[in-house]
C-alpha positions in Angstrom: -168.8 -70.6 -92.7 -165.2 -69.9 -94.3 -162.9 -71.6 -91.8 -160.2 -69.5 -91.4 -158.5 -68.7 -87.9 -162.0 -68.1 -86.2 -164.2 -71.1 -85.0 -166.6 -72.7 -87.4 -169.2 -70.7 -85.7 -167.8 -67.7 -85.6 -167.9 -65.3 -88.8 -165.4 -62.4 -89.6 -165.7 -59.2 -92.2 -166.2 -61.1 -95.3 -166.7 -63.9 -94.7 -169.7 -66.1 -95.9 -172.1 -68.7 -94.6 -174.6 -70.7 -96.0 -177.4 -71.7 -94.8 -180.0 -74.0 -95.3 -183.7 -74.3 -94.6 -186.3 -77.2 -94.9 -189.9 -76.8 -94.9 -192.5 -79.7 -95.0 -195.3 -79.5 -97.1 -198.9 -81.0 -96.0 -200.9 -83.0 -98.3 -202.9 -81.0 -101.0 -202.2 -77.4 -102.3 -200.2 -75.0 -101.1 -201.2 -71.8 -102.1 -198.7 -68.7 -102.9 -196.1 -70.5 -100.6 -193.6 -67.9 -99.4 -190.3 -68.2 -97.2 -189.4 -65.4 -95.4 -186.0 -64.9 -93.9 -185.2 -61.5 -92.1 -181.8 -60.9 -91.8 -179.9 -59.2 -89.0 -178.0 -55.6 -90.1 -175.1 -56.7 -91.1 -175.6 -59.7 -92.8 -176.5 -59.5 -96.7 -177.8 -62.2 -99.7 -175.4 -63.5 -101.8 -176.3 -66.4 -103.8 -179.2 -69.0 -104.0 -176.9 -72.4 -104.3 -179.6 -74.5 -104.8 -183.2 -76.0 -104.6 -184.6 -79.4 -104.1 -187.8 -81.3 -103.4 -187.9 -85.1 -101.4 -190.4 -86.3 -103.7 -191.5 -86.1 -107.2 -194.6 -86.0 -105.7 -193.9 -82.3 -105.1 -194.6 -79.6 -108.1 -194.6 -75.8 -108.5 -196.3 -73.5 -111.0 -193.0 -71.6 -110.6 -190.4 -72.4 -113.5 -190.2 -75.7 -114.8 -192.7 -77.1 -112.1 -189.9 -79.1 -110.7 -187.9 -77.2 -108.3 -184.9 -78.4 -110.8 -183.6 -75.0 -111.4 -182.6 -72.5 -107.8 -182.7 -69.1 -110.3 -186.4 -69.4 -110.7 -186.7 -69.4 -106.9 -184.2 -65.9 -106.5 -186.0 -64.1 -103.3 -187.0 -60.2 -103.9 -185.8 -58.1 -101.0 -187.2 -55.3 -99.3 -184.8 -52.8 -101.2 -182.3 -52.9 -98.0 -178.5 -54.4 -98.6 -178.0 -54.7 -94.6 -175.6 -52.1 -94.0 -178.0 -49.6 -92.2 -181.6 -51.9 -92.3 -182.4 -55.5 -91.8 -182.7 -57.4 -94.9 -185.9 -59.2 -95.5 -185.7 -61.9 -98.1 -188.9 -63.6 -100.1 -188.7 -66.6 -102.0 -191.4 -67.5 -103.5 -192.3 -71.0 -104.6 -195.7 -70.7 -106.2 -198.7 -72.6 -105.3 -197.3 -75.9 -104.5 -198.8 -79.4 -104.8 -197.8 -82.3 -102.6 -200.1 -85.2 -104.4 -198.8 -87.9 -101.8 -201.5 -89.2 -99.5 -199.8 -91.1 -97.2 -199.4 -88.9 -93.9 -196.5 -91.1 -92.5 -194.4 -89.5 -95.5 -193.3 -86.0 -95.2 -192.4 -84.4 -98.4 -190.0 -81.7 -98.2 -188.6 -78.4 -100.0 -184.9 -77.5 -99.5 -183.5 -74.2 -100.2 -179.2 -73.5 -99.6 -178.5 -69.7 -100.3 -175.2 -67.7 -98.5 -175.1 -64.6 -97.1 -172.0 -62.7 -95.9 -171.0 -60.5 -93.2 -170.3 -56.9 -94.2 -167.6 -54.5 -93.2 -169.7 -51.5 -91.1 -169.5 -50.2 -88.0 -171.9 -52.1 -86.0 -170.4 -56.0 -86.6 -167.8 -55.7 -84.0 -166.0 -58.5 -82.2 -168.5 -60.7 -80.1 -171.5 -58.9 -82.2 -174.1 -62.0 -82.6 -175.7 -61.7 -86.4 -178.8 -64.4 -86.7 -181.7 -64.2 -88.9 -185.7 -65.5 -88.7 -187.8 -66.5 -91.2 -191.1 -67.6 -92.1 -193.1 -69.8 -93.9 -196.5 -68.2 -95.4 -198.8 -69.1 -97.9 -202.7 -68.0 -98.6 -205.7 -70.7 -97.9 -208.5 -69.4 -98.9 -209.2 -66.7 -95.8 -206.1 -64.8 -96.0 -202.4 -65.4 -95.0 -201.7 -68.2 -92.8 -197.8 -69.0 -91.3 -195.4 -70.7 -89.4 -192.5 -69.0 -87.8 -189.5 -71.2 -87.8 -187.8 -72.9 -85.1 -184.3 -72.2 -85.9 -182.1 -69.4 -86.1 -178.9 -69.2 -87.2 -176.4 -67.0 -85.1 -173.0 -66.1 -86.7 -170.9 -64.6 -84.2 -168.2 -61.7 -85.3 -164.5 -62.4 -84.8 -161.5 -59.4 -85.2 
C-alpha cells in the first residue's frame, strides 16, 4: 500500500496495493492452470508487475515457455470494473510442467499485480476490502482446485 497518513494496512480513495500470490506446483503436468482472484466491490485491477518461476524446471505453453515475460500472463475479467460488481480476475498460465522429481523441492509460480481502491459510495471509512482466489486447473475428469489460504484485507481510511 501507498504510505501516506493512513497505516500501512489501511487503504484510502486511490490509493494502490499490490499484492502477491505464490502457488506450488506438484510434480508432472499441470493442465490449463488457472488463478482466480475475486475481488471485493471496490477494489479494481491495475497492473500485472511481474511473473516468476523457482526453477527452470518449471515451463508453460503460454508465451515464451518461461514465465519471463508478466504481459503474456494479463488475467481476463468477468467484464466488471468493481464499482457496482465484484471483479473476478483469471490468469491463465497454460498447461504447466514441473519436470523436477524430487518431492523434498517445491517449485513455485509467483505472480505481483496491484489493484486500487475506487472512489464510490460504498468504500467508506472502516469499510474492509479483501479478495479470494483460486487455483484450478483440469486433470483429466474435469476441473479440480484449491481455494487459497490467504486473503488480503485493505481497510478504508477518510
Amino acid at each position: 500500500i501507498n504510505v501516506g497518513p493512513n497505516a500501512s494496512d489501511e487503504a484510502v480513495i486511490g490509493e494502490t496495493a499490490q499484492y502477491s500470490v505464490t502457488v506450488t506446483v506438484v510434480e508432472g503436468d499441470t493442465d490449463n492452470l488457472r488463478l482466480v482472484d475475486t475481488l471485493d466491490q471496490g477494489l479494481q485491477f491495475v497492473s500485472i508487475d511481474s511473473i516468476s518461476r523457482s526453477s527452470s524446471d518449471l515451463s508453460t505453453d503460454v508465451g515464451s515457455n518461461d514465465f519471463g515475460n508478466e504481459n503474456d500472463f494479463a488475467p481476463t475479467d468477468n467484464g466488471e470494473d468493481g464499482t457496482t460488481a465484484s471483479q473476478v480476475l483469471t490468469f491463465n498460465l497454460g498447461n504447466v510442467v514441473n519436470a523436477n522429481s524430487n518431492n523434498a523441492v517445491a517449485e513455485t509460480i509467483t505472480i505481483t499485480y496491484t489493484v486500487q481502491v475506487l472512489n464510490i459510495a460504498g468504500n467508506q471509512e472502516a469499510t474492509v476490502l479483501d479478495n479470494s482466489i483460486q487455483a484450478v486447473w483440469d486433470n483429466g475428469g474435469g476441473d479440480q482446485s484449491v481455494t487459497d489460504a490467504v486473503t488480503n484485507d485493505q481497510q478504508v481510511t477518510s
